[in-house]
C-alpha positions in Angstrom: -8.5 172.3 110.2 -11.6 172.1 108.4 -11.1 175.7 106.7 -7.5 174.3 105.7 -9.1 172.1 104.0 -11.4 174.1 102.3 -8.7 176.8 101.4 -6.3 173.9 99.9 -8.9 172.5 98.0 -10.4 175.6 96.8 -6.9 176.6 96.0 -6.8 173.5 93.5 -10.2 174.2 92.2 -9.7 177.9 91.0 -6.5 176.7 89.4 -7.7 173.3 87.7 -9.0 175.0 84.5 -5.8 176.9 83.3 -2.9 174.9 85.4 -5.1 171.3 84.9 -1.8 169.5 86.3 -2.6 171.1 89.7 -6.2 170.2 89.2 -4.9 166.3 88.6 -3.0 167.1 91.7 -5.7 167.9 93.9 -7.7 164.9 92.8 -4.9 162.5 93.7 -5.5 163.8 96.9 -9.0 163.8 97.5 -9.1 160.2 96.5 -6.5 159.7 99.5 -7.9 162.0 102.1 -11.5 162.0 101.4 -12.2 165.4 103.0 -15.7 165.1 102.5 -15.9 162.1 104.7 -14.1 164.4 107.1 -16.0 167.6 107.5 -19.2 168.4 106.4 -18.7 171.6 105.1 -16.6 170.1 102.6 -18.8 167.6 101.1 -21.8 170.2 100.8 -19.5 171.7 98.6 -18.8 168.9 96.3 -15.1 169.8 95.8 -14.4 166.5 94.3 -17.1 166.6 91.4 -15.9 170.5 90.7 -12.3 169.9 90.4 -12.9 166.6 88.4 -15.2 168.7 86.0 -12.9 171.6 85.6 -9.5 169.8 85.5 -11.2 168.0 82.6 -12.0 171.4 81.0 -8.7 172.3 81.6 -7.5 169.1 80.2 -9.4 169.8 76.7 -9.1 173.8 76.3 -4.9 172.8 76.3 -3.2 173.5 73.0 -2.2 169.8 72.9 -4.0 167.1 71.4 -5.2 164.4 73.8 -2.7 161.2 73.7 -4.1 157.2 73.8 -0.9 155.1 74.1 -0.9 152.0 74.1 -1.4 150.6 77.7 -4.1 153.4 78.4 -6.2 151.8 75.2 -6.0 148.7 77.0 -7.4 149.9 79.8 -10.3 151.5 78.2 -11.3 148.1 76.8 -11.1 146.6 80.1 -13.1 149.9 81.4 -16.2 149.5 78.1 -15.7 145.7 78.1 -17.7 145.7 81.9 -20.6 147.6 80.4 -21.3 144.2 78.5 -21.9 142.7 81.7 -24.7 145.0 83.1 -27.6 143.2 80.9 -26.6 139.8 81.7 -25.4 140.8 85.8 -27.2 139.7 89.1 -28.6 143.4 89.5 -28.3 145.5 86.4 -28.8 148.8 88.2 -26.2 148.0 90.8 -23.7 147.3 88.4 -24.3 150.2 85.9 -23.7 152.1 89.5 -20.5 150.6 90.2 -19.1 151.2 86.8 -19.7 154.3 86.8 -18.3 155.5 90.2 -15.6 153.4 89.2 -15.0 155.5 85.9 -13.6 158.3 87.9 -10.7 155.9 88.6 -10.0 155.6 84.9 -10.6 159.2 84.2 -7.4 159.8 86.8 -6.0 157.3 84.5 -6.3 159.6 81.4 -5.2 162.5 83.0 -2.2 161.2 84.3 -0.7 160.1 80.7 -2.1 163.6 79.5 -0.9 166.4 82.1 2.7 164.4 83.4 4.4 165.0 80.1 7.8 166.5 81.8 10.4 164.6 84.1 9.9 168.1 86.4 5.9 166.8 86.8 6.8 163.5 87.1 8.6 163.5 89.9 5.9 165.6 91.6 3.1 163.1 91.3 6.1 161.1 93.2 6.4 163.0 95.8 2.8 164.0 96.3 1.9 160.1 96.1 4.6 159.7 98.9 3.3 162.6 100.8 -0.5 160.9 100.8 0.8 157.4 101.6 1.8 159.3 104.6 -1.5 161.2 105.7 -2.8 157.3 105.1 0.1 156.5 108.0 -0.1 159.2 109.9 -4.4 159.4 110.0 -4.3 155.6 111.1 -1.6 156.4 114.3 -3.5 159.5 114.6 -7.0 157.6 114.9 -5.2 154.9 117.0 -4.0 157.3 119.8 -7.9 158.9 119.9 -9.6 155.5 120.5 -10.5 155.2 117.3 -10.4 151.0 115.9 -12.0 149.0 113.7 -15.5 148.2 114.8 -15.6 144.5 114.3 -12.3 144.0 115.6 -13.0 146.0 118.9 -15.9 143.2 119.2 -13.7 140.5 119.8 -11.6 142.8 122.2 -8.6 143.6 119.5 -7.8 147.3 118.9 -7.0 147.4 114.9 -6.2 150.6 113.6 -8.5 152.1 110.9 -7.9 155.2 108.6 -10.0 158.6 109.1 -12.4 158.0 106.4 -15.0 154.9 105.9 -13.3 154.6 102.1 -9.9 154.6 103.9 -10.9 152.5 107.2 -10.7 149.3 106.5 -7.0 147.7 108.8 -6.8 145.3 105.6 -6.9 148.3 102.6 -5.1 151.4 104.5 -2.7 148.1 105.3 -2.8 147.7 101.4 -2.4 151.2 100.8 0.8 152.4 102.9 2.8 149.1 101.1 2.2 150.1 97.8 3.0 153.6 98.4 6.5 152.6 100.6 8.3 151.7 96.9 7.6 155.7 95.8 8.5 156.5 98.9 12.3 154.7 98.6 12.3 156.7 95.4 13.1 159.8 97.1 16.2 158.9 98.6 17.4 158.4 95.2 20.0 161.3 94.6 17.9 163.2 96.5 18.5 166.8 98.7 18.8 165.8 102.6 15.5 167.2 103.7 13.7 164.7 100.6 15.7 161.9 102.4 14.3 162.9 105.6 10.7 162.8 104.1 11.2 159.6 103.2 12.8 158.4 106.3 9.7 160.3 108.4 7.5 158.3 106.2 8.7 154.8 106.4 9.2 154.7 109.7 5.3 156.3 110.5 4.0 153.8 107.7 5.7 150.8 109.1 4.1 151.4 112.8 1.1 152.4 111.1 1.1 149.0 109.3 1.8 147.1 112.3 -1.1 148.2 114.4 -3.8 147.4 111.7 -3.5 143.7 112.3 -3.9 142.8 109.3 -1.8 139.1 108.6 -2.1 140.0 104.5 0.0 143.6 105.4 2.3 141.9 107.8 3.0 139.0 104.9 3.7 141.4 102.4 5.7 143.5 104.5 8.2 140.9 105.4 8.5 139.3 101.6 8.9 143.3 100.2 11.5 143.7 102.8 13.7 140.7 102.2 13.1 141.4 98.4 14.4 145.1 98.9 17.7 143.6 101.0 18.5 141.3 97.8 19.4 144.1 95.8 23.1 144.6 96.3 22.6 148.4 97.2 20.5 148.1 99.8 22.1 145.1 101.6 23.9 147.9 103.4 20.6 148.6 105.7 20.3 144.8 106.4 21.9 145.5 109.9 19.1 148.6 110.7 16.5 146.5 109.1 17.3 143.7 112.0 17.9 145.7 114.8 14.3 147.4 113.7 12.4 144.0 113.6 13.8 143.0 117.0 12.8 146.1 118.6 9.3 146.4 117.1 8.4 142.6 117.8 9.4 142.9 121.2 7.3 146.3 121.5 4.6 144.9 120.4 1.5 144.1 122.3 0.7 140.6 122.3 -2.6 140.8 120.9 -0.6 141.8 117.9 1.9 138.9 118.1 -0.6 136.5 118.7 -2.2 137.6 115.6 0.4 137.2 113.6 1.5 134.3 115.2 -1.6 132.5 113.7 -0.4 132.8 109.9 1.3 130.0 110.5 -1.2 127.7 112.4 -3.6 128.7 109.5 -1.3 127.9 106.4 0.0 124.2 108.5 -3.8 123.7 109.0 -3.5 123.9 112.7 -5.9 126.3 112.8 -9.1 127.8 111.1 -10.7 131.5 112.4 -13.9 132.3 111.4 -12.4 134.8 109.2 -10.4 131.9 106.9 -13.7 129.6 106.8 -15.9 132.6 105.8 -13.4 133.3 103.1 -13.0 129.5 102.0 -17.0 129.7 101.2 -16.7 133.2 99.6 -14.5 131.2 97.4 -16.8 128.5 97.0 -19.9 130.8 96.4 -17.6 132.7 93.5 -16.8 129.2 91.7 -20.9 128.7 91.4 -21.0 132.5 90.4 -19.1 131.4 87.6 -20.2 128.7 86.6 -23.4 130.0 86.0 -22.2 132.8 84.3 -19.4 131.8 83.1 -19.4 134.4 79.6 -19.9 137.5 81.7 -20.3 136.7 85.1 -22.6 138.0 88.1 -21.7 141.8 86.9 -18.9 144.7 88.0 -19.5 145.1 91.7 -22.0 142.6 92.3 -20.5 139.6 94.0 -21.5 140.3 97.7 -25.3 141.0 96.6 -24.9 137.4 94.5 -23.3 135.8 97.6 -26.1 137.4 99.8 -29.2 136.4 97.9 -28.0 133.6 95.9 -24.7 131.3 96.4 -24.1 131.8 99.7 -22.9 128.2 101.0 -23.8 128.1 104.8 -26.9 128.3 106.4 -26.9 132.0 107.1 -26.9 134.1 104.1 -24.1 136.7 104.5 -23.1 139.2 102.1 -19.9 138.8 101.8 -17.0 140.0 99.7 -14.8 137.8 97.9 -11.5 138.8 99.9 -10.1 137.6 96.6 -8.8 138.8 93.2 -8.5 135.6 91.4 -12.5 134.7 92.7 -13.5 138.4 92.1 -12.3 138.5 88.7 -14.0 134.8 87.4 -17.1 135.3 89.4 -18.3 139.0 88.6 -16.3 139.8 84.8 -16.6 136.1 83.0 -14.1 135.2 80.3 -14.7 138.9 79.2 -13.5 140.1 81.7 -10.5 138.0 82.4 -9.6 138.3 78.7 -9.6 142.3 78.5 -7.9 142.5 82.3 -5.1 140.3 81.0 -4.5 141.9 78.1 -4.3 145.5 79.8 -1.8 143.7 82.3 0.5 142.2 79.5 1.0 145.6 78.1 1.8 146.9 81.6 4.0 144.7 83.1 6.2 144.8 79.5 6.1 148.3 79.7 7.5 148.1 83.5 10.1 145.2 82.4 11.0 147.4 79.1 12.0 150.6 80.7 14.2 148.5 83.9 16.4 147.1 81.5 16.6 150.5 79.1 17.8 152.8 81.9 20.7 150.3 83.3 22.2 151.4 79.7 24.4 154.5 79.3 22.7 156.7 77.2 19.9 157.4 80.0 22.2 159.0 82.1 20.5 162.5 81.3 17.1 160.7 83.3 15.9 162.2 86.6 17.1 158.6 89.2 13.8 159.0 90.5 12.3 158.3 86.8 14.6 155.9 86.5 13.7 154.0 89.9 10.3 153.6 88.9 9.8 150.9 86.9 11.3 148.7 89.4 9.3 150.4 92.5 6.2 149.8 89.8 7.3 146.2 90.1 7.6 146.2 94.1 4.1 148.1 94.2 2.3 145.3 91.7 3.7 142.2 93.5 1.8 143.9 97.0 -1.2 143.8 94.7 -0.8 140.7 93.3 0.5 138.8 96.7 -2.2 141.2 98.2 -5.1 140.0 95.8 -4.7 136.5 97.5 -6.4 138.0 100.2 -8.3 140.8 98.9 -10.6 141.5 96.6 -8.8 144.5 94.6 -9.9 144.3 91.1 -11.2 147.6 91.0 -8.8 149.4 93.3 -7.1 152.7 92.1 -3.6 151.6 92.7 -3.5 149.3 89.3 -4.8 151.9 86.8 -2.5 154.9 88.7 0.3 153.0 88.5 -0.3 152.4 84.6 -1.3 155.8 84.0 2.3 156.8 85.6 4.2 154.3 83.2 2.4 155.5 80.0 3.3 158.8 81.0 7.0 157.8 81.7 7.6 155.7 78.1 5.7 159.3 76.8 7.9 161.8 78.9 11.3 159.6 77.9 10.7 159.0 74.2 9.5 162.9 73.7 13.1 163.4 74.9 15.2 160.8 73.1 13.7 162.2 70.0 14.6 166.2 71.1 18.1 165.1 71.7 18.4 163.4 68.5 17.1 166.3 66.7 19.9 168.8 68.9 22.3 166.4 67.8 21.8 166.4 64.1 21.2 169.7 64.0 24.7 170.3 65.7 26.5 168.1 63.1 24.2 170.6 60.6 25.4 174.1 61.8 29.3 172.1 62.1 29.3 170.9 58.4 30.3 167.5 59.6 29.0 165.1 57.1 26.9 162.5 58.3 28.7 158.3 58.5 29.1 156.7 55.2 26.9 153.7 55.4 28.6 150.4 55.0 29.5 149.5 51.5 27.1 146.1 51.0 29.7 143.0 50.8 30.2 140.8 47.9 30.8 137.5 47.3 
């Protein structure tokens, strides 16, 4: 497997500098399989930095000129705005780190709204994104099966299932992962050949077991609200009978280590109950608010808030370095008002761009649109409430999913308005080569 590997990724690599869509292709999936993680051979190798650097070549030896829409420059100001933070952050070097590794994520970002600039493309980012959220799946039930479980669960005698690499293995962010991929997934069944349905079909069903066995109460939450949100829309209340019969059988599959588990949401939310896991958060929060309020312009610095909590705010008696297991306490506590001004701003663009485009397709004249382009924005919408319900639980400010997303949408409004304008020239030029005078225009009325 591990010469596979190798061959795929080298395949990707030669290719990135003249074809740098396959280049962004192979990216997208190193970020989800990690291969270096995996086998040695691999990482020695550095695939990840060579195909980054040549599908950037690629991306600037094109003809085209590079494109900075609107929702992409938003982003960039979030990206430069954290670089303000590093003189006044809790570690200066740490955080000039993180940014920087996190940079990568916003250089997928760029190439997204610059190489998917056909409907043909689009749909194949689609389809590879489904395809990953399945190794994600199929990796965790794959580890499961092999013995392989989260460490700190196994501790407390509970076999969680993890995800083949240390960036993936976390039950609560492979969890995360596999429920923001399921609404791309769902795309494909939209007008789709039988074999694409059956994908999809494959893939649910291995995502929802995989999802299941990670124990994580977050994934299980968000689960059951995207589910009851997806049988509200009037097309897919036909599945509401296969959706029931599924939950009966899987609950009373189960193990009751699992039940048990998520059983205990609802002793926790009445107050019944309080894990070590929910008090270590509550302080988290606690620690973040003093983060703040110290630093309330710029905050403890990108990446920093576990080394803040460890050394510094830290509310108990034994210093732990925790993480915030929170996006509205990340955010405050390691950005500051800058931080939560430039994020918003990059959000307001992206959610009107998502709510723009759902309401332009229902009309008429988008008939010509792939249904898979046209079922994005609202599986964009399904994929960002996961993040946002998700970011009650988790701290996911700097998580891929967000900026991919937005990279995908830029590169939709791009894709669609390239082609309105095409059309409209076809069309004038028809009524040109026809003689057909254009439509008076209105004679102005008079009083």
């Amino acid at each position: 497997m591990q010469f596979v590997m190798l061959a795929l990724f080298g395949w990707f690599t030669l290719r990135a500098l003249f074809r740098p869509f396959e280049g962004l292709i192979g990216l997208l999936a190193v970020t989800m399989i990690n291969p270096g993680e995996i086998y040695p051979l691999i990482n020695s190798l550095h695939v990840e930095r060579l195909l980054s650097l040549l599908t950037v070549v690629g991306l600037f030896i094109r003809p085209e000129r590079l494109v900075w829409p609107p929702l992409t420059k938003k982003v960039l100001i979030f990206y430069f705005s954290l670089f303000l933070t590093i003189p006044f952050s809790f570690w200066p070097g740490g955080a000039f780190d993180w940014i920087m590794t996190f940079g990568h994520i916003i250089l997928y970002h760029v190439l997204i709204v610059n190489l998917v600039d056909t409907q043909k493309k689009f749909v194949a980012i689609v389809i590879t994104m489904a395809l990953l959220t399945c190794w994600v799946g199929g990796g965790a039930l794959w580890g499961y099966a092999h013995g392989s479980f989260d460490e700190m669960a196994i501790r407390n005698g509970f076999e969680r299932a993890t995800g083949l690499t240390e960036s993936n293995g976390n039950p609560n962010t492979i969890g995360l992962t596999m429920l923001t991929g399921l609404p791309l997934v769902i795309l494909l069944f939209a007008g789709a050949s039988f074999k694409r349905k059956l994908m999809a079909v494959a893939v649910t069903i291995t995502c929802f077991i995989a999802i299941l066995l990670t124990g994580s109460r977050t994934s299980f939450v968000i689960l059951c609200i995207m589910s009851l949100a997806l049988l509200m829309n009037r097309k897919m209340i036909k599945f509401l009978p296969v959706v029931i019969v599924l939950a009966v059988v899987s609950w009373s599959i189960l193990p009751d280590q699992y039940r048990d588990r998520y059983r205990s949401i609802i002793s926790i939310e009445q107050g019944k109950e309080e894990d070590a896991s929910y008090i270590e958060h509550m302080m988290a929060r606690q620690a973040g608010k003093a983060m703040f309020l110290d630093n309330p312009l710029t905050g403890v610095g990108a990446g920093q808030f576990a080394i803040a909590d460890g050394m510094k705010y830290w509310p108990g008696p034994n210093k732990i370095w925790l993480q915030p297991h929170n996006l509205y306490v990340q955010l405050p506590a390691e950005l500051g008002i800058v931080g939560i001004i430039t994020w918003s701003m990059f959000m307001v663009v992206f959610v009107k761009l998502i709510w723009h485009w759902k309401k332009e397709f229902k009309l008429p004249e988008y008939d010509w649109v792939d249904k898979v382009i046209k079922g994005f924005p609202r599986a964009c919408i399904y994929a960002i409430a996961a993040m946002f319900i998700g970011g009650m639980f988790g701290h996911t400010l700097y998580r891929y999913t967000w900026y991919q997303l937005a990279g995908m949408m830029a590169a939709l409004d791009r894709i669609i308005v390239i082609a309105n304008a095409k059309l409209q020239e076809s069309d004038s030029s028809v009524h040109e080569d026809a003689n057909i005078p254009p439509e008076p225009s209105p004679l102005p009325l008079t009083t």
